[in-house]
N, C-alpha and C positions, 0 to 999 in steps of 0.2 A: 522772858516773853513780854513781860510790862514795859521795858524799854523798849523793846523794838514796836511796841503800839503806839508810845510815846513820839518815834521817831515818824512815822505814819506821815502824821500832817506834814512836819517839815518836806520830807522827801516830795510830798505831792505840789510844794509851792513852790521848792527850788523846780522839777518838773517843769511847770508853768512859765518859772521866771525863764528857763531855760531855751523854751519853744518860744518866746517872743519872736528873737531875730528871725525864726526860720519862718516866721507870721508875717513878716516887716514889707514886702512886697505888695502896694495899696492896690494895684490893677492890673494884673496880668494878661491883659488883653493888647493889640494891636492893631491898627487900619490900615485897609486897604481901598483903595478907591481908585476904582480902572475905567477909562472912558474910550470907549470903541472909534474909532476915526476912519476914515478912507485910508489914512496912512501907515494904520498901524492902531498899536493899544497904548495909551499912557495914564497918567495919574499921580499918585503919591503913596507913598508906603510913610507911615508914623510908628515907629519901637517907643517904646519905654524906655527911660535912661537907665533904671534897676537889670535891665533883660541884656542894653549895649554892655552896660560896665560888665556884666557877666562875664558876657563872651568877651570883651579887651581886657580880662584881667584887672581891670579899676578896681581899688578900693573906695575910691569916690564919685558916686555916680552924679554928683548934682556939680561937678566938674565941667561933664559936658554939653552941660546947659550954657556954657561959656562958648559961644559962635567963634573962636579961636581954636581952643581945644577943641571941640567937635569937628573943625575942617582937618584939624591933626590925625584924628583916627578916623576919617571916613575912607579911606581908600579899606583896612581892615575889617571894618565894621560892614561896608559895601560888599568886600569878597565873601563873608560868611554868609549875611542873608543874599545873595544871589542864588550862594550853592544851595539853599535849600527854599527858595521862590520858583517855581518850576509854571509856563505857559506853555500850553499846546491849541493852538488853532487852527482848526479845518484840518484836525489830526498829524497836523507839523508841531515840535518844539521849538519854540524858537529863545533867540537868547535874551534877557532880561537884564537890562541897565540900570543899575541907581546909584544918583548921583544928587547932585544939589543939597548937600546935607544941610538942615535949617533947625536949629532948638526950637523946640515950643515948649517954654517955661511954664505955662499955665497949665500944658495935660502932662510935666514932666517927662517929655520926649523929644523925639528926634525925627524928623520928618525928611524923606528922600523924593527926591523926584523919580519917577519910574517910566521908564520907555522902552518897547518891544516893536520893533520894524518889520510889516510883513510883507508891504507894497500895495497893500489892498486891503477891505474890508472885512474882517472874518464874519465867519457863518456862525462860527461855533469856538467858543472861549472855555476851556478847561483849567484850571487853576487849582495844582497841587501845590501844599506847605504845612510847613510845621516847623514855623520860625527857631520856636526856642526850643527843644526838645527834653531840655532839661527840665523843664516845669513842665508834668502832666498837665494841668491845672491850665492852661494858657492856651487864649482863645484869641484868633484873628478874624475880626470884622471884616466884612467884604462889599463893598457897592458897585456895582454896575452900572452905569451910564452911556444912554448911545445921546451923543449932545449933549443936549441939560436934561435927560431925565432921566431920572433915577428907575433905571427896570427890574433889577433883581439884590436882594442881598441876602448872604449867605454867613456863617456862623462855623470857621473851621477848629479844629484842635485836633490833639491826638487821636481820637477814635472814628473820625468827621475830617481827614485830609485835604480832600478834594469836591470841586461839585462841578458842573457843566452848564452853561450858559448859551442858548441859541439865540443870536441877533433876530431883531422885528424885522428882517427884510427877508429878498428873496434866496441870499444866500445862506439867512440862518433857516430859512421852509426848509431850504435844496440840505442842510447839514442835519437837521431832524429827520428826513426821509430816508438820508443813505446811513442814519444811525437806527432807526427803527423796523424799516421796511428787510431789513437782514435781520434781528432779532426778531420778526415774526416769525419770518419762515424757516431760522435755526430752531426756534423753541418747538414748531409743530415737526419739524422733522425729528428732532433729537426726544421727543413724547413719546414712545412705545404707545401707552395707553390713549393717546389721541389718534394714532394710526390705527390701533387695532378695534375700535371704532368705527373711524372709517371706513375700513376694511370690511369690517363684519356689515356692515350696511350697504356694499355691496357684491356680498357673495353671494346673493339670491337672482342678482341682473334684473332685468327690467329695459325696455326701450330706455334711448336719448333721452325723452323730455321726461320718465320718470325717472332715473338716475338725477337729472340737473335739479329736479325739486327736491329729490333728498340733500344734496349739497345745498340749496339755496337755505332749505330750513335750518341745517347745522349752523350756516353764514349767518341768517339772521336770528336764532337763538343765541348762538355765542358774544354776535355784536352788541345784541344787549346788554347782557349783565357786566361783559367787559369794559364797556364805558360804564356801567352806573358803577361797578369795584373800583374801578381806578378812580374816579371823580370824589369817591369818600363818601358815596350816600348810600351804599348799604354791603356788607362783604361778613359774608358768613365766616368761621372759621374753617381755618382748612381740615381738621377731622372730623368737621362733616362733610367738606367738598370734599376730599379727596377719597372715601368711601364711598361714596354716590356715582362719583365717573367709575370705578372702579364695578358697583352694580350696573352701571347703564350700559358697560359690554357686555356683561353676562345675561341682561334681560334682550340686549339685540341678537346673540348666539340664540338664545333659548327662541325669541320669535321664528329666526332661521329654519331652528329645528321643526319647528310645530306648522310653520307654515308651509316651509320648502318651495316649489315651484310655483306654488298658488301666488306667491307676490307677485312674479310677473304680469299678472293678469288678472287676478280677484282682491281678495282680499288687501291690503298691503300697507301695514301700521308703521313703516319706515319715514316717511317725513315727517308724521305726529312724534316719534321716538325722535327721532334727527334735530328736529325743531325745541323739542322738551327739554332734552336731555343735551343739546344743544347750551340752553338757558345753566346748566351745571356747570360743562365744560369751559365757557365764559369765566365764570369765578377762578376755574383755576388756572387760565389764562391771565387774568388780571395779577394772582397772586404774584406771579414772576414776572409782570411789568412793572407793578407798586416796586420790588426791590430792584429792578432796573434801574427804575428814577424817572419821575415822568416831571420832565421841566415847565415849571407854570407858566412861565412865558409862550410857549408854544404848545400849550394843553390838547389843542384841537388836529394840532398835526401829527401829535406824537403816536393819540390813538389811531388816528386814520392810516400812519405809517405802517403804526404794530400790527392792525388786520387787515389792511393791503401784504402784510407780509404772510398772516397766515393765512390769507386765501391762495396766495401763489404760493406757499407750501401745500396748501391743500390740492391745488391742483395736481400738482408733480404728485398727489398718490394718486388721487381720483381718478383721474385720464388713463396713467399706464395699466392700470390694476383692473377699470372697467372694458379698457379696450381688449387683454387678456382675457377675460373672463369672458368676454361676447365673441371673439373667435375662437372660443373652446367649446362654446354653446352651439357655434354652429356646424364647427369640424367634425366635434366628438363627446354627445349632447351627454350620452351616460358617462364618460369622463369628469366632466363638467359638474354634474349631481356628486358624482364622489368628491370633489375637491370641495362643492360648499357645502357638503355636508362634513368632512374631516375638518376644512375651515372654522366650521364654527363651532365645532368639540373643541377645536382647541382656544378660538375666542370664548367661549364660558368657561372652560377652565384657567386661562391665564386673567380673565376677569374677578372667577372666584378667590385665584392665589390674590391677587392686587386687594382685595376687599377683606381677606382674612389677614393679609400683612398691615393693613393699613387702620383694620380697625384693634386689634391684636397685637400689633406690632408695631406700634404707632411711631418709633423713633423717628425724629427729624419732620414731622409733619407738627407746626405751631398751634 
């Protein structure tokens, strides 16, 4: 037992001396630097000569710091990072060229010329990679430039692939609109709990102009918080948002119940509710925009996209749901009393299940 205490120390230095080489690697990062044109996308890609020799099998990386050698294995070295340099703009792939292989001795690398032809200006620049895949650890640089200036940079690796970049003009507006204004109105349709909502506020009817005030308050409750969540200046967590929507059906059922037909006409705490609770629904709107991606260059468009999309999801329930329900009212008025009233039994019951799963059962809510 004494000798092998003895042996202790040794083992932990050979250890040490052992993990040098696999240490030996001083920067395992790479750049990219893409500049937008009318004609297309170009720039320069820079490797590390540690990361080429890699992949050509080199046992000598500082070889190809030699503008000889280096034009020897660039046709190689070109095929590998292509295959895994990936452009898509204006939602095309297009193919990516590099070429002009150049040593840069002082960052100990290899710098390419990079070109992607599209014929025109993109809106929208996406850039998937993951240069060297053999090194977790390994980070590629990214700069964006429309002209000389520098608009966005990005920070890729393993876990972090890709990111999306919309042009300052009017094709990258027109590329954020047709990427957000469809995930608004997907996210309010594919919401169970934002429709039945909805729904429950209005299964009691009410003329035109008060139906549209209830929508209006939902619209401007929701706008609010969802710009202040998404912008970073205030975002509760979601197990308390997502409890709260989850009560604000079952307290719109329960007013149904209590008030019944008197909202049409008396009483009628639905735009206060709509508007209020409105201001909750917002947060959990913004939660699935924040992990969308909201690109800082287009901040202002992006929100405006994502609630122009879920107004026009809001519409497609609002309209067929209140038009139904007012020529039910008129056809077959005790009909009509049966449905909101079974309606909203089952809006506070599927609000109570969502509030008892959600504060209970919390999986997958952050």
């Amino acid at each position: 037992m004494r000798v092998e205490t003895r042996l202790l120390p040794a083992l932990a230095v050979l250890l040490v001396l052992s993990a040098g080489p696999a240490a030996a690697h001083p920067a395992p990062f790479s750049y990219l630097d893409l500049r937008l044109a009318p004609s297309g996308v170009s720039g320069t890609l820079t490797v590390h000569d540690l990361d080429a020799a890699y992949e050509l099998r080199l046992n000598d990386a500082d070889a190809l710091l030699d503008p000889t050698v280096a034009r020897r294995h660039e046709a190689a070295l070109a095929a590998v990072l292509t295959a895994r340099l990936h452009l898509v703009l204006d939602g095309r792939p297009v193919a990516v060229t590099l070429s002009d292989i150049t040593p840069v001795p002082d960052r100990q690398g290899l710098r390419f010329s990079v070109a992607a032809s599209t014929g025109g200006a993109p809106g929208r620049v996406r850039v998937e990679t993951t240069l060297f895949p053999y090194d977790p650890n390994h980070q590629t640089f990214v700069n964006v430039y429309e002209g000389e200036a520098l608009r966005h940079q990005a920070i890729l690796d393993a876990r972090h692939p890709a990111f999306d970049y919309y042009a300052g003009s009017w094709q990258g507006v027109s590329a954020v609109l047709g990427t957000f204004i469809p995930s608004g109105v997907q996210h309010i349709l594919i919401g169970p709990d934002h429709i039945l909502f909805l729904v429950g506020l209005l299964l009691v009817g009410g003329s035109a102009g008060r139906l549209g005030l209830i929508a209006t308050a939902f619209t401007l409750g929701h706008s609010v918080t969802l710009s202040v969540a998404a912008l970073d200046l205030y975002a509760p967590p979601a197990f308390i948002v997502e409890p709260l929507i989850a009560l604000s059906i079952v307290l719109v059922g329960v007013d149904n119940l209590l008030v019944g037909g008197e909202a049409a006409s008396g009483r009628d705490l639905r735009p206060w509710m709509a508007g209020l609770f409105g201001l909750v629904h917002g947060f959990g709107f913004a939660s699935v925009l924040r992990e969308f991606g909201l690109p800082r260059e287009a901040l202002g468009w992006s929100l405006f996209g994502f609630n122009v999309g879920v107004e026009l999801g809001q519409i497609a329930i609002v309209v067929p749901c209140a038009a139904a329900m007012g020529l039910l009212r008129r056809t077959r008025p005790v009909a009509a009393a049966r449905v909101a009233m079974i309606g909203s039994v089952v809006v506070v019951l599927a609000g109570a299940w969502w509030f008892i799963q959600r504060v209970f059962l919390p999986e997958g809510i952050a």
